[in-house]
C-alpha positions as MATLAB code, in Angstrom:
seq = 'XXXXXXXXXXXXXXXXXXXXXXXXXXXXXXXXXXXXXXXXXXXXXXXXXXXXXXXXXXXXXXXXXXXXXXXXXXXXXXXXXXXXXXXXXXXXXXXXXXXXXXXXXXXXXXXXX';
ca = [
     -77.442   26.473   61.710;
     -74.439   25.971   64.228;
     -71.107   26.105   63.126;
     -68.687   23.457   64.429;
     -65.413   24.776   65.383;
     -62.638   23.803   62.856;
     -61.148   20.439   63.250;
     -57.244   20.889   64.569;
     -54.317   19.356   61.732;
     -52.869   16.475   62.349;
     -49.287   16.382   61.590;
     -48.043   14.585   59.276;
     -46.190   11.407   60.387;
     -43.601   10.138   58.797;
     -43.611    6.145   58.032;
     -40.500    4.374   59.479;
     -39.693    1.458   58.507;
     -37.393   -0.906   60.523;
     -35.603   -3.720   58.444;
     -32.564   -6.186   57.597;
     -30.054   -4.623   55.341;
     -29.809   -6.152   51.982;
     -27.050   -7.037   49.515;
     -28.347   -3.891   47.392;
     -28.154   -1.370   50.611;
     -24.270   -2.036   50.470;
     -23.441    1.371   48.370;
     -26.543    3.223   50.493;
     -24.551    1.858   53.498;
     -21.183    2.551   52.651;
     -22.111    6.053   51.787;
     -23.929    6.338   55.094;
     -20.165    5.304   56.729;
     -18.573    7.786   55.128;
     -21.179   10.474   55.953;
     -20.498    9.573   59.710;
     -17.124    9.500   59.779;
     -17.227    5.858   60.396;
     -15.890    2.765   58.835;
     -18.238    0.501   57.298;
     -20.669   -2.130   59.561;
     -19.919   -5.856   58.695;
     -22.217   -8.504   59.371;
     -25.934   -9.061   59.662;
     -27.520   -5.541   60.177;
     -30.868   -3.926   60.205;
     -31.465   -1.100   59.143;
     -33.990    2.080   59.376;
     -35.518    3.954   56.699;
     -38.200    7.078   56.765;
     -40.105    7.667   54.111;
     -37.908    5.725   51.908;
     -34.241    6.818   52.906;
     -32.084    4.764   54.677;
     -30.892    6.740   57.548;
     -29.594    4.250   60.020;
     -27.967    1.080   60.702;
     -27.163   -1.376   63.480;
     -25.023   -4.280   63.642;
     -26.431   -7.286   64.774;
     -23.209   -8.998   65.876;
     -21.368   -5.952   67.792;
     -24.153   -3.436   68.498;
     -22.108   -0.792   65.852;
     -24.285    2.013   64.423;
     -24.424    4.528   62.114;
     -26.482    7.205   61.451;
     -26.913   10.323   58.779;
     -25.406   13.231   60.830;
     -27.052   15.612   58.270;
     -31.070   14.586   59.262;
     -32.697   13.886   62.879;
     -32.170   10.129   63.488;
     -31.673    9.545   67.364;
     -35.384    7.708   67.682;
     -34.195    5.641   64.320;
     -31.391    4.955   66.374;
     -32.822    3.867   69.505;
     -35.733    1.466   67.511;
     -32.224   -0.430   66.349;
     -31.132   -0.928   69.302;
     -34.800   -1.998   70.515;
     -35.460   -4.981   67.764;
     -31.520   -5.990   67.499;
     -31.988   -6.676   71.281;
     -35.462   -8.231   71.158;
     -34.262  -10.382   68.171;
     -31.061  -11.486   70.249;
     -33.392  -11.988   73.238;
     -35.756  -14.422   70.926;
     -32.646  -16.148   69.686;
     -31.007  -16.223   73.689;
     -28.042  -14.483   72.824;
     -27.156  -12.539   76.105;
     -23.479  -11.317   74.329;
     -25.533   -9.399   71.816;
     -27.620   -7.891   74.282;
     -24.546   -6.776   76.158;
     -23.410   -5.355   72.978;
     -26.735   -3.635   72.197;
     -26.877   -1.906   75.863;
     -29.034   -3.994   77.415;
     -29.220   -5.272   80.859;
     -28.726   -8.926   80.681;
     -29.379   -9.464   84.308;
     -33.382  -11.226   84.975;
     -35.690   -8.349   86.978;
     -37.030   -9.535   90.094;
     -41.020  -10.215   89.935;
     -43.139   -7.723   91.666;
     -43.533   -7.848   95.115;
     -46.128  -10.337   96.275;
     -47.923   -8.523   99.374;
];
């Protein structure tokens, strides 16, 4: 009999869920403001959770975020950014991709040889 080596561990991922904010996130939110030393977002917003907590949030209208200073949420941050600016992109709104940090200005196509 031939022993097969030991399989490596996977680590554990945790599930992220990206989201609009909803009328019962508002104390979550607010809490989240205060947290970050910022005033509260107005507006449509979406908003991030991991494994259940609400960690981030984006403005939809200004491009305004806030995040829990207290856990890692830089890559929360960045996937806001990424589907407010692919939601203003579907809906053709250049000013909120301005706001969002994105490049409003259309890439050339690749060079045709």
């Amino acid at each position: 009999m031939s022993r097969s080596a030991p399989s490596p561990k996977l680590p554990l991922l945790a599930a992220v869920v990206i989201r609009p904010a909803y009328p019962d996130d508002a104390s979550t939110l607010e809490r989240l403001a205060r947290l970050d030393s910022r005033r509260p977002l107005g507006g449509p917003m979406l908003v991030a959770e991991r494994d259940g907590r609400l960690l981030a949030a984006i403005a939809t209208d200004d491009g305004a975020t806030i995040a829990d200073p207290f856990s890692p949420t830089a890559d929360l941050v960045a996937l806001l950014r990424l589907h407010a600016a692919d939601t203003a992109r579907s809906l053709g709104r250049r000013d909120i991709l301005r706001r969002v940090g994105v490049s409003t200005r259309r890439r050339p196509a690749l060079a045709r040889g």
